[in-house]
C-alpha positions in Angstrom: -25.0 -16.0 42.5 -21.9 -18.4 42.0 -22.6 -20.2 44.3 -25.3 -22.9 43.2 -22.2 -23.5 40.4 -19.7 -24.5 43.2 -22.1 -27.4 44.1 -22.2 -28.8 40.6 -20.3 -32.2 39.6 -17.3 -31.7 37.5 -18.5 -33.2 34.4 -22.6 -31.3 34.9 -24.5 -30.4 31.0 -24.1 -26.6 31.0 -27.8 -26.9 29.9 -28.3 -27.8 33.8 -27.0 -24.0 34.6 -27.1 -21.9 31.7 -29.9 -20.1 33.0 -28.1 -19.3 36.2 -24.8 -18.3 34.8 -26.5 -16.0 32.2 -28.7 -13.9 35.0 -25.0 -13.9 36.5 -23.4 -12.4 33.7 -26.5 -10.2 33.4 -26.2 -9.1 37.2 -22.5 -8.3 36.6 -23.2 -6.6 33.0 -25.5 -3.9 34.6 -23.2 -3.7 37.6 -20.4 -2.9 35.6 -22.3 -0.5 33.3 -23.3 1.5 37.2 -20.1 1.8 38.1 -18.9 3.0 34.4 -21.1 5.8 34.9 -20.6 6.7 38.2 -16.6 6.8 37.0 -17.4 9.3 33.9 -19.1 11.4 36.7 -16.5 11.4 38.9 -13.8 12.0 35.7 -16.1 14.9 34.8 -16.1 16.1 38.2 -12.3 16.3 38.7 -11.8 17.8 35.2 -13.9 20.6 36.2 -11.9 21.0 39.4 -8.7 20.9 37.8 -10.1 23.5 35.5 -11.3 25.9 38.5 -8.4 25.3 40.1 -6.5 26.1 37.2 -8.0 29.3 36.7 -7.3 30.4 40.3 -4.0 29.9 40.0 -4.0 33.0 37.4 -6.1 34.9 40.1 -4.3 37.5 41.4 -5.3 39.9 43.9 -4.3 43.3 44.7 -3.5 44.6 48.5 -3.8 48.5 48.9 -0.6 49.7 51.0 -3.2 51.3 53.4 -4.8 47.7 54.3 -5.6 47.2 57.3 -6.2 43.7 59.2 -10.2 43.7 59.6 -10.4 42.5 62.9 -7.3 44.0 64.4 -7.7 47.1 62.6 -3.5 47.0 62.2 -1.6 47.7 59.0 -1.0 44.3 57.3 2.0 45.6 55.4 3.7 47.0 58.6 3.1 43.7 60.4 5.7 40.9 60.6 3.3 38.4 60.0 1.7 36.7 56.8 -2.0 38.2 55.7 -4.4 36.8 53.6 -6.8 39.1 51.1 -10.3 37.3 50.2 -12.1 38.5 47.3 -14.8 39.8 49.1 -11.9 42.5 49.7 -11.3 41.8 53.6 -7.5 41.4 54.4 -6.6 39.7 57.8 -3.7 38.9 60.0 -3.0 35.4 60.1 -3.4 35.0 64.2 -6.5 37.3 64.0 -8.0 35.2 61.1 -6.8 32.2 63.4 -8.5 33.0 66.6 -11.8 33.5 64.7 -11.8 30.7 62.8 -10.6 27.7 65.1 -13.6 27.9 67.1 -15.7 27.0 64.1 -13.2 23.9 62.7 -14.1 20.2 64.2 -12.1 18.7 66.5 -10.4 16.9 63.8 -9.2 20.3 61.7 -8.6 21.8 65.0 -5.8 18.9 65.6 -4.9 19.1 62.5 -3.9 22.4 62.4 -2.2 22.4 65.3 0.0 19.4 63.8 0.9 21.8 61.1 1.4 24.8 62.7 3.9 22.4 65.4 5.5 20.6 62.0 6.1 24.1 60.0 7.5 25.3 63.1 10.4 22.3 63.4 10.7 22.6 59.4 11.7 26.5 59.9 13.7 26.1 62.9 15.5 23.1 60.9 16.0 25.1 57.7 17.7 28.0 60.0 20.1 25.9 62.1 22.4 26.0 58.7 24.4 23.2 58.0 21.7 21.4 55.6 22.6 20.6 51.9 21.1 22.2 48.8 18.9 19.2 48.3 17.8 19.0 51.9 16.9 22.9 51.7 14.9 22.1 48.9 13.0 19.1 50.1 12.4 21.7 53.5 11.3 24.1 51.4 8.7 21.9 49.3 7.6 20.4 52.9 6.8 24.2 54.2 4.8 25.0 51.1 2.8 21.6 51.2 2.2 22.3 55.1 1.2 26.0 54.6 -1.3 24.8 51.2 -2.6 22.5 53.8 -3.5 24.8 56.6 -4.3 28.0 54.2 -7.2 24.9 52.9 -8.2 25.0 56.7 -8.2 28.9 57.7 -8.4 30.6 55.0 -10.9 28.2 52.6 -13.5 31.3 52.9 -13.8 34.7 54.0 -14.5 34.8 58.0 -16.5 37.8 57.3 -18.8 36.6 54.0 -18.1 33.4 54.7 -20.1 30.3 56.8 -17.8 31.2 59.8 -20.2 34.6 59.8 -23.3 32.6 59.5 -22.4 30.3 61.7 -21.7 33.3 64.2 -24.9 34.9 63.9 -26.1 32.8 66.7 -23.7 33.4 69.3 -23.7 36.1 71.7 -21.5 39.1 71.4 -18.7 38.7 73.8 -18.0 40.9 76.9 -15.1 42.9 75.7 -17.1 44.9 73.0 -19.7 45.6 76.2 -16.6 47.6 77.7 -15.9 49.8 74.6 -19.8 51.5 75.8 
């Protein structure tokens, strides 16, 4: 739209171009006014997801001493692994909750999670070689829990067994290990 006012003289009447420059400024006006909204909807949007997750935060859930890994069928509190209990109620083994949810995650989450698992693995084995300062404990520490939000966000965002990872499931075949146990 600026452009027929590049091509002007210097010294032009503005009444040559005052109709240009004000459908311009019109133009620009109702741009502006879009994007306002579409800001106060996004601003909306995140205030009602800090609000949610807010509210989780205070969410607690309770794990029976008697839980057992519903895939694996193995105590979770015996276990020397970590667990994680929905709120459908299921409680599964990280690994088992692993193996039945990677075949579901894109190629992208799948090498993402393997970057984490690799990067919380070096962190760990870092933090344990001893020698480290307070302040680099602490910064190892805060790097663990960031990795482990992360790939909690990428196995355990839903229940495998409420979840889309069952519907998504529904169409495949049952496997030939579960033929054997008939």
């Amino acid at each position: 739209l600026l452009y027929p006012l590049l091509h002007r003289p210097d010294f032009a009447q503005i009444d040559q171009f005052k109709d240009e420059i004000c459908d311009a400024l019109a133009s620009y006006s109702s741009k502006i006014e879009h994007y306002l909204k579409e800001m106060n909807e996004c601003d909306q949007a995140c205030d009602a997801l800090r609000e949610e997750l807010g509210r989780l935060k205070t969410v607690g859930t309770r794990v029976r001493g008697d839980a057992r890994c519903a895939f694996t069928n193995k105590y979770v509190l015996e276990e020397r692994e970590p667990f994680y209990a929905f709120p459908s109620g299921y409680v599964v083994l990280e690994t088992a909750l692993k193996r039945e949810v990677m075949p579901y995650l894109n190629e992208k989450q799948v090498a993402r999670v393997k970057f984490i698992e690799n990067e919380l693995a070096r962190v760990r084995r870092l933090r344990g070689s001893g020698g480290r300062s307070t302040h680099e404990m602490a910064l190892d520490d805060y790097e663990i829990e960031e990795l482990q939000v992360e790939l909690d966000g990428l196995i355990a965002a839903e229940c495998p067994l409420t979840g889309s990872v069952m519907v998504d499931s529904i169409d495949h075949g049952f496997s030939d290990e579960e033929d054997d146990f008939f």
